[in-house]
C-alpha positions as CSV (number, residue, x, y, z in Angstrom):
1,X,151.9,70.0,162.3
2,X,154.7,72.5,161.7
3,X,155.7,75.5,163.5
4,X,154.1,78.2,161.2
5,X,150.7,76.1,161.1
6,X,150.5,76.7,165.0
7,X,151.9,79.9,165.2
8,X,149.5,81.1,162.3
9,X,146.7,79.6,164.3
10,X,147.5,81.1,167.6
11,X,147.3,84.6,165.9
12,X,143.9,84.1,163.7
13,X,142.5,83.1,166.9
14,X,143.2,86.4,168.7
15,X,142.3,87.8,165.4
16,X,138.8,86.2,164.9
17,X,137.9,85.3,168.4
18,X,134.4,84.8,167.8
19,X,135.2,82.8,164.7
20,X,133.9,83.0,161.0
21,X,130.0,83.3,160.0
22,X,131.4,81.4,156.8
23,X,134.0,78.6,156.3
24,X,137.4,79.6,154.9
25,X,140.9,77.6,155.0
26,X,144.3,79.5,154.5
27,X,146.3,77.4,152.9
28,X,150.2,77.9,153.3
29,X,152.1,76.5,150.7
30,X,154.6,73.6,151.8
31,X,153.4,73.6,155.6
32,X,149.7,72.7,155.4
33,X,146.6,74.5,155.9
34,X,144.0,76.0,158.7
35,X,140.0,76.1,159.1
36,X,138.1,79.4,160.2
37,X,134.3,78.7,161.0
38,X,131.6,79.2,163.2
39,X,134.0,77.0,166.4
40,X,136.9,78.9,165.8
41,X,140.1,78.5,164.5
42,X,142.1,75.1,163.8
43,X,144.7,73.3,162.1
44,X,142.8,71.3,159.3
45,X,141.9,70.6,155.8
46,X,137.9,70.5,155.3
47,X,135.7,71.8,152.5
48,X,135.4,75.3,152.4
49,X,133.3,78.3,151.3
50,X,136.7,80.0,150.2
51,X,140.2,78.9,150.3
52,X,143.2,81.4,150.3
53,X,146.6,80.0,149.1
54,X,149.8,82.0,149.5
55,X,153.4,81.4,150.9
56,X,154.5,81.4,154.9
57,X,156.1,85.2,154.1
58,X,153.1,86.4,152.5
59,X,150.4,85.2,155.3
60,X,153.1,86.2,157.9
61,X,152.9,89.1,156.2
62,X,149.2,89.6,156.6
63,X,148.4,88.6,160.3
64,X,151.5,91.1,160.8
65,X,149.6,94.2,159.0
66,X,152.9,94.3,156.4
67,X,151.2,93.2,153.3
68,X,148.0,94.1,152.2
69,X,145.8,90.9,151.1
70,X,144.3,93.0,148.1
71,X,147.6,94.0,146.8
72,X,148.3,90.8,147.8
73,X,146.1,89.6,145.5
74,X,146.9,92.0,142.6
75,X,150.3,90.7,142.7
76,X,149.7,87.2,142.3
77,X,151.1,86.8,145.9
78,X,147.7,85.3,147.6
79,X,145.2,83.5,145.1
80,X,142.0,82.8,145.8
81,X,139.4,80.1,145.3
82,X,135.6,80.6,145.9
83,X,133.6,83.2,146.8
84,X,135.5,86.6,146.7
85,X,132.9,88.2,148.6
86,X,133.9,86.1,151.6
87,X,137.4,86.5,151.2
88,X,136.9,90.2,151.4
89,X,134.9,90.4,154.5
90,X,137.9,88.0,155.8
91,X,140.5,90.2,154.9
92,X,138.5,93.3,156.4
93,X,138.2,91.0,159.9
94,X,142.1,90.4,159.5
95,X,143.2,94.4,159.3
């Protein structure tokens, strides 16, 4: 597991300490990705609800408070697969 992958973990886990009601997986492009659910946070590559994709910057960026996830978003910075809805209320836990 690389560097950002743990590091990444270790801040969405003092970010969402109680977890995620839904399943979502960040995936940072080039390092591998991360599961949020119900048991917390973890290095991993399961089936989820929604599935964010972005570069190391860019999530950096976010768990940091630098970028915004919608602009994000707007820019073609962070795509998204699945249910928008959930990606939303995981961006509002993230700020």
């Amino acid at each position: 597991m690389s560097d950002i992958i743990d590091k990444a973990v270790s801040a969405l886990a003092v970010k969402l300490p109680n977890g995620f009601s839904s399943t979502a997986k960040f995936v940072i492009k080039d390092e591998g990705s991360i599961i949020i659910d119900a048991d917390g946070v973890r290095a991993g590559d399961d089936e989820a609800d929604v599935t964010l994709i972005a570069d190391a910057n860019t999530f950096r960026g976010i768990l940091e408070g630098d970028v915004n996830p919608t602009m994000a978003f707007m820019t073609g910075k962070l795509k998204i697969d699945g249910s928008m809805g959930l990606a939303m209320q995981l961006g509002a836990a993230l700020s």
